[in-house]
N, C-alpha and C positions, 0 to 999 in steps of 0.2 A: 504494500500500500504506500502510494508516495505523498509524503510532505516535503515542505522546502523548510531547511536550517536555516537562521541566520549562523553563517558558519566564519565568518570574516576570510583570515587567511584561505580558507579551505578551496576556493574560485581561484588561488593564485596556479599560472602554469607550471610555474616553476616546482609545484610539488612530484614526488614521484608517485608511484602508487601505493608503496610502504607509508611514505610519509602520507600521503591521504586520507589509509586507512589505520593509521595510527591519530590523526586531525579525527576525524571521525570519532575513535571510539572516547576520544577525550569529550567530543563534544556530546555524545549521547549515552556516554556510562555504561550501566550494566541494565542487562534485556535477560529475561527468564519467564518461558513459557511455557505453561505444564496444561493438556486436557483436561476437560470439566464436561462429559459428555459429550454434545456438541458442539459445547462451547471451549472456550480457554480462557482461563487463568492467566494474566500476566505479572511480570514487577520488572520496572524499567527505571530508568534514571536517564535526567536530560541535562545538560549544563548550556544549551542554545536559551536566549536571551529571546529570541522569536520564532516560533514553529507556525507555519502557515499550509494549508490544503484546499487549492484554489481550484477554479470547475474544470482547469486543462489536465491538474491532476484525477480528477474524480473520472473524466472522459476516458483520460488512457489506462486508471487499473479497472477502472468495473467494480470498484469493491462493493460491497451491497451488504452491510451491518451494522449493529451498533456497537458502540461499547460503553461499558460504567464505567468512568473514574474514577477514582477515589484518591489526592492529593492527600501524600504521607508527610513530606514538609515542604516550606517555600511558597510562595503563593503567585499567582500569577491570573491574565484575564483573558477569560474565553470569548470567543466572542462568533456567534452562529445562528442561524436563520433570526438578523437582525435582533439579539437577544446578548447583551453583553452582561458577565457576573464577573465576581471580584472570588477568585475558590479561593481556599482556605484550608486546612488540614483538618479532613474526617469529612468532607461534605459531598455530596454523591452527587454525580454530572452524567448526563447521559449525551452521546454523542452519537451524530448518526454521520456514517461515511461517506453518504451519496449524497450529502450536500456542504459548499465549502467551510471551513473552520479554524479558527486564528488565534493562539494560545500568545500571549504575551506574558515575561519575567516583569517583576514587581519594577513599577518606573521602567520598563524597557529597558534592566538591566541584565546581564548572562544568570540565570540560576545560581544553586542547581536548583531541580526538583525530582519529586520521587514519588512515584505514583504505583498503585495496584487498580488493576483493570482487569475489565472480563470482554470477552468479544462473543457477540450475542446474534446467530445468524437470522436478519430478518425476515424469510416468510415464516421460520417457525413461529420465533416471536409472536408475530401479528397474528397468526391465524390460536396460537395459545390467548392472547388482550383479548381480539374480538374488535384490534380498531391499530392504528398505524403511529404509536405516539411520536412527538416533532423530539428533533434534537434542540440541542442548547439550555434544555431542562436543568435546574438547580437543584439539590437537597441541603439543606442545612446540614452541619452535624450533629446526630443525637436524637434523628429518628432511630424510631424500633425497626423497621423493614430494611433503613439502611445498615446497620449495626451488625445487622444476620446475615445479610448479603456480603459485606464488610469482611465478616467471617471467616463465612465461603472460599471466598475468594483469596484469602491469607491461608486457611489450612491448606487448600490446593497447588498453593505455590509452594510452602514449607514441605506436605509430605506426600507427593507425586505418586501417581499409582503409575505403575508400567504398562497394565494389561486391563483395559474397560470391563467394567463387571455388570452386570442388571441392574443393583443399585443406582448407577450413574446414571439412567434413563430417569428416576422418580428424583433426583439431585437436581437433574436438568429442569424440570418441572416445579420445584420450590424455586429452583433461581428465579425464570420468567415468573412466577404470582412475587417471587419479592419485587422486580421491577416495577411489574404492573400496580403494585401497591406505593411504587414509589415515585413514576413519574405518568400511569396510566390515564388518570382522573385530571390532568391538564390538557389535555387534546382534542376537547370535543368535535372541534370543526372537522380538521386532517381525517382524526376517525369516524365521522360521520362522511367524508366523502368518501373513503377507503372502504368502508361498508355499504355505500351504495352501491356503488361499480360491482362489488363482490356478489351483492345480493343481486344485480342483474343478471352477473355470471351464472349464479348456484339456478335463478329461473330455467333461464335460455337450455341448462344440463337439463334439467329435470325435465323440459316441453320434449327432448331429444328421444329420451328413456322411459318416458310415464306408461307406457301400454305394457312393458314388461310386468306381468305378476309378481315378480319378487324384488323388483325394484324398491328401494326404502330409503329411508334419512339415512341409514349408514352408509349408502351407496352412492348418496350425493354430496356428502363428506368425502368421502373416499377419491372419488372422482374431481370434486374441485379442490381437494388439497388441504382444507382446515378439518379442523374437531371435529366431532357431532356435537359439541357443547356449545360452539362457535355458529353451527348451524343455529342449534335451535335458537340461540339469542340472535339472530340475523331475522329470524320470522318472528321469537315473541315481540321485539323492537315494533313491528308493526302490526300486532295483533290478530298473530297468525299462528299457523305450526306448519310445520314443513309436511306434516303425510296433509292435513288441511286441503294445502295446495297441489299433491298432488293428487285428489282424488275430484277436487276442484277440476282438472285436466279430464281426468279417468271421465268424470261425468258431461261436461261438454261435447267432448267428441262421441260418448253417447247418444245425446242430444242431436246430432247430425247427422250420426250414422240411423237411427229412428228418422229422421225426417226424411232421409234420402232415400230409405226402404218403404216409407211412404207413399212418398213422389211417383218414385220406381214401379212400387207394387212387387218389389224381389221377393225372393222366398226367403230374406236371411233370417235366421232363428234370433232369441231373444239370447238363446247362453250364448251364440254365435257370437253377435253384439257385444255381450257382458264379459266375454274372454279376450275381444279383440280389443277392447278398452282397458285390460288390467286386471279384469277381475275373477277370481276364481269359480265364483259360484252363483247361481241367477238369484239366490235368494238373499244374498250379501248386497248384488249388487240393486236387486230390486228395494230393498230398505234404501240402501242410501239414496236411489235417486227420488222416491217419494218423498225422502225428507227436504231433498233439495229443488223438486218443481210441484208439488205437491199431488202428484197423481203417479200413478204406476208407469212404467216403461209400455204397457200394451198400450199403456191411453194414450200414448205420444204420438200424435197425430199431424199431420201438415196443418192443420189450424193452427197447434201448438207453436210451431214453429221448432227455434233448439234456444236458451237463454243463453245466447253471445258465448265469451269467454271468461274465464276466469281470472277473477282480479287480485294481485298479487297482495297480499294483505288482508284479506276479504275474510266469509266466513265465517265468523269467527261464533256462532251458533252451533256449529257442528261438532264444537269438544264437544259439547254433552254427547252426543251421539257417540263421538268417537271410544270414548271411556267406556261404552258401551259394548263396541265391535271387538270383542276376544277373539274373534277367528279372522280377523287382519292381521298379516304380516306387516303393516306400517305401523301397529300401534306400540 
């Protein structure tokens, strides 16, 4: 990941590439990084007076993460998405890669400083929140959530495992709820548009695959890449549930395929209909659609017409129903 030093001599040609990378390690001290599931554990030491990561840098590595700081001594000013703080030793910074970031030493003098960090890779992150938090985030020191993070983060660097174990999966998981408890609940906006894109993505999946029977919320998880936890606060948010909508699906095209056997006069049967819609069974599928246009699947007639489509967020009468249906595989 590139940043630029303020390095002084370090620009001059006259160096050679011993002397360079001896300039270097004077100017950036000691780096130690040990895994933390998917993440890592860092402790680094800086003696640059100005660390700067500007968007030519962001363009050419691609990084795509965040990281916690945590400033052990020295103080110096961060300064990111328009968001300038004054750190301090113990106070937890959340920085995100993919947008530029400019660390200044106390008065723009050289350090040192010395910091513990974690590098937190973003879509798990996000799809763990449920929303996209902004970098340039501050923690005082002497929260509770930073202090256990704080921790973490120091055992992992002190006593290094060699070999990933199962544990480290449910490690990784407290890390992300200690972030989320620690800069989550500032971001409403970012996360309310990261969550709408998302929630249009997880529709458009589901219109794809809704006619499968065995299709379900774990599989529209699974398919777009976050939680099922993630999912379901994507629909409660709008006062919904994910099988909701997709039975919302299941039953319009219903709806159409009745109208068109109508029109037709075809000979299609009703479990024909009720199978090619999703559904297992004609008597499953005959409750839910009475519930949802208030007459049976036989009365569904071209007068009827088919009621449109289904509205994303909609419904929201048919938990009671749904609490109901033991023999759905959505529920």
């Amino acid at each position: 990941m590139l940043y630029r030093f303020d390095t002084g001599s370090l620009g001059k040609p006259r160096l050679d590439y011993d002397a360079w990378r001896d300039s270097l390690q004077r100017i950036c001290g000691r780096y130690r990084a040990e895994r933390l599931g998917h993440s890592k554990a860092l402790e680094t030491g800086c003696n640059a007076g100005r660390i700067e990561r500007d968007y030519c840098d962001v363009r050419l590595d691609g990084a795509d993460h965040y990281f916690v700081l945590f400033p052990l001594y020295g103080q110096s000013l961060m300064i990111q998405n328009d968001q300038t703080a004054q750190l301090k030793a113990g106070d937890a910074v959340l920085i995100d890669t993919a947008r530029p970031v400019k660390f200044l030493g106390q008065d723009d003098r050289k350090g040192p400083w010395r910091i513990l960090a974690i590098n937190l890779p973003r879509q798990e992150l996000v799809a763990h929140l449920g929303l996209e938090p902004q970098g340039g985030l501050v923690r005082p020191n002497g929260t509770h959530a930073g202090r256990l993070l704080f921790d973490i983060i120091q055992n992992a660097t002190r006593e290094p495992v060699s070999e990933p174990t199962s544990a480290y999966s449910y490690m990784q998981l407290v890390v992300y709820d200690l972030v989320g408890a620690l800069f989550a609940s500032s971001d409403k906006v970012s996360g309310s548009r990261h969550a709408d894109k998302l929630f249009a993505r997880v529709c458009d999946t589901i219109k794809e695959v809704f006619v499968d029977p065995d299709f379900g919320p774990a599989d529209v998880a699974a398919r777009t890449g976050i939680s099922l936890r993630y999912l379901q606060k994507l629909f409660t948010q709008r006062s919904s549930t994910c099988s909701n909508f997709i039975y919302s699906l299941r039953l319009d095209h219903a709806a159409r395929l009745l109208y068109r056997r109508e029109s037709l006069r075809s000979g299609q049967s009703l479990n024909e209909i009720a199978y090619a819609c999703g559904f297992r069974d004609h008597t499953h599928f005959a409750r839910r659609f009475r519930h949802r246009f208030g007459h049976s699947p036989g009365a569904h007639s071209a007068k009827n017409g088919y009621a449109g489509t289904a509205t994303e967020g909609s419904d929201s009468d048919e938990r009671t129903l749904e609490t109901q249906d033991s023999d759905s595989p959505l529920i």
